[in-house]
C-alpha positions as CSV (number, residue, x, y, z in Angstrom):
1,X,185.3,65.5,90.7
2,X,189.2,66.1,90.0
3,X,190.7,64.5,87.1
4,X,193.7,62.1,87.3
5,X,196.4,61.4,84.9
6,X,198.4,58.1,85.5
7,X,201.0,56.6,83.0
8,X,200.5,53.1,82.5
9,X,203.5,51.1,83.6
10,X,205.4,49.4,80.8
11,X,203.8,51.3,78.2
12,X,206.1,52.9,77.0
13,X,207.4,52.4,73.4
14,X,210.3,53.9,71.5
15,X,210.6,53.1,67.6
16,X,212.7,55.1,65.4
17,X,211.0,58.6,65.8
18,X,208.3,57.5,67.5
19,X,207.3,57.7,70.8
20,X,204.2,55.9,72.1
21,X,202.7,55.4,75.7
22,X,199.5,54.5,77.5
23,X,197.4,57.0,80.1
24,X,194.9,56.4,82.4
25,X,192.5,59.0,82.8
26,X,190.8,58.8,86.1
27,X,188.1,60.9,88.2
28,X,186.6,62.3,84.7
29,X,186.3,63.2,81.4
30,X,189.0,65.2,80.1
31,X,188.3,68.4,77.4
32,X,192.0,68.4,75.8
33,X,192.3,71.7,74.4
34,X,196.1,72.1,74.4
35,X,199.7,69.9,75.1
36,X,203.7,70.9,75.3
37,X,206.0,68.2,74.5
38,X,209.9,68.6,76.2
39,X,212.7,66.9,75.3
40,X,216.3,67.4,75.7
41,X,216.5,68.9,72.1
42,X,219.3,69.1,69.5
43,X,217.4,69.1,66.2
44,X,214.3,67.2,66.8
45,X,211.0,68.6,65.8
46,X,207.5,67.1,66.5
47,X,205.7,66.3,63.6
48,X,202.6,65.0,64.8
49,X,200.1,63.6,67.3
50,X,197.7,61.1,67.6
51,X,195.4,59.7,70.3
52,X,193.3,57.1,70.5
53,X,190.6,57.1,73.5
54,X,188.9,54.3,74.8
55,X,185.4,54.6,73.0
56,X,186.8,55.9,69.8
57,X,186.7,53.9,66.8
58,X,190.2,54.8,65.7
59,X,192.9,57.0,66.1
60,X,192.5,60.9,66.3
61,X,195.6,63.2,64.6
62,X,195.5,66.2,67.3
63,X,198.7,68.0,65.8
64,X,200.1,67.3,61.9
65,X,202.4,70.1,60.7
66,X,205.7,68.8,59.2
67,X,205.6,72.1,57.3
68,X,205.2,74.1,60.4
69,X,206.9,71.3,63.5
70,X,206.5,72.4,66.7
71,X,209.9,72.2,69.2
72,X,210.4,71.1,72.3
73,X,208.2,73.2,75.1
74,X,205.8,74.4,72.3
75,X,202.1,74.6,73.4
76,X,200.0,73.1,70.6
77,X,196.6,73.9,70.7
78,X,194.2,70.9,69.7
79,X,191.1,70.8,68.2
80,X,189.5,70.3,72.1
81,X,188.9,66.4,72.1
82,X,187.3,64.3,74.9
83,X,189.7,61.8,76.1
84,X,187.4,59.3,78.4
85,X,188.4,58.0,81.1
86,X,190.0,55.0,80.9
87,X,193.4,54.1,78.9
88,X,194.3,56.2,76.4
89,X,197.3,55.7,73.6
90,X,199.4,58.8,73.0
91,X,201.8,58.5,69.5
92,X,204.3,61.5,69.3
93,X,206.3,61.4,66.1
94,X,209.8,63.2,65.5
95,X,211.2,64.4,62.8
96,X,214.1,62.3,63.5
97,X,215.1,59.4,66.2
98,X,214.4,60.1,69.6
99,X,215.5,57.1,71.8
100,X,217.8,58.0,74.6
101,X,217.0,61.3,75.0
102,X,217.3,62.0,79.1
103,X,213.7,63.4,79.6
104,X,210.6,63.7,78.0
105,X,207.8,65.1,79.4
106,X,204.3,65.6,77.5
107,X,201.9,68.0,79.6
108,X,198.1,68.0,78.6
109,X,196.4,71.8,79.5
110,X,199.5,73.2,80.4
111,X,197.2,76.9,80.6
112,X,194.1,74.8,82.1
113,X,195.1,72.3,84.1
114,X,198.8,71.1,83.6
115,X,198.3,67.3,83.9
116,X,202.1,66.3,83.4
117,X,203.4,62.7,82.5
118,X,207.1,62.0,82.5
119,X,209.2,59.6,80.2
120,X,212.0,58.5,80.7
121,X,213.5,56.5,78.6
C-alpha cells in the first residue's frame, strides 16, 4: 500500500524561530529514517526537531545539535521513528527568526522515498 503525505490546511505556525505544522500520513506507516529542511537562507541554521505522532505519549526530538546545526538542504539522518498514520506535528526550530522567508520545504526520506511538503509562508 503506498504511503501519502498531506499537509494539513491551516496548520501552519510561525513563532519567532519556530516553525510548526501538521501532516497527515495516509496509506501506511511511515519508517522516518532521514529529512532535508530548505529555506531561502541567509544565516539561519536548524537547531532542532521534534515530532509528535498520533499514538505517542509526547513529543519525540529527531535532530538536537545547536553545537553542530544543520543548514538549509542538509539531510539529517534520524534515529528511524514510526510516524502512524494519522496527523502528525512537525516543530523545526532556527537558530534565528524565520518568518517571511519565500519557501520552505521539509522532505521526509529524501534517499528512500522523498515525501515532500511545502511551506509557504
Amino acid at each position: 500500500m503506498g504511503i501519502t503525505l498531506i499537509l494539513v490546511e491551516d496548520s501552519i505556525s510561525y513563532l519567532d524561530n519556530t516553525v510548526s505544522f501538521n501532516i497527515d500520513v495516509q496509506g501506511a506507516e511511515l519508517l522516518l529514517e532521514e529529512m532535508r529542511v530548505s529555506w531561502d537562507p541567509s544565516s539561519e541554521t536548524l537547531n532542532e526537531i521534534e515530532i509528535k505522532s498520533p499514538y505517542t505519549a509526547g513529543s519525540i526530538t529527531i535532530f538536537d545539535n545547536s553545537d553542530f546545526p544543520a543548514f538549509s538542504g542538509d539531510i539529517i539522518n534520524v534515529d528511524d521513528i514510526i510516524l502512524s498514520t494519522g496527523e502528525s506535528n512537525v516543530k523545526i526550530y532556527f537558530n534565528q527568526d524565520i518568518f517571511g522567508k519565500n519557501i520552505l520545504d521539509v522532505t521526509f526520506n529524501p534517499n528512500s522515498g522523498d515525501y515532500t511538503v511545502n511551506l509557504i509562508p
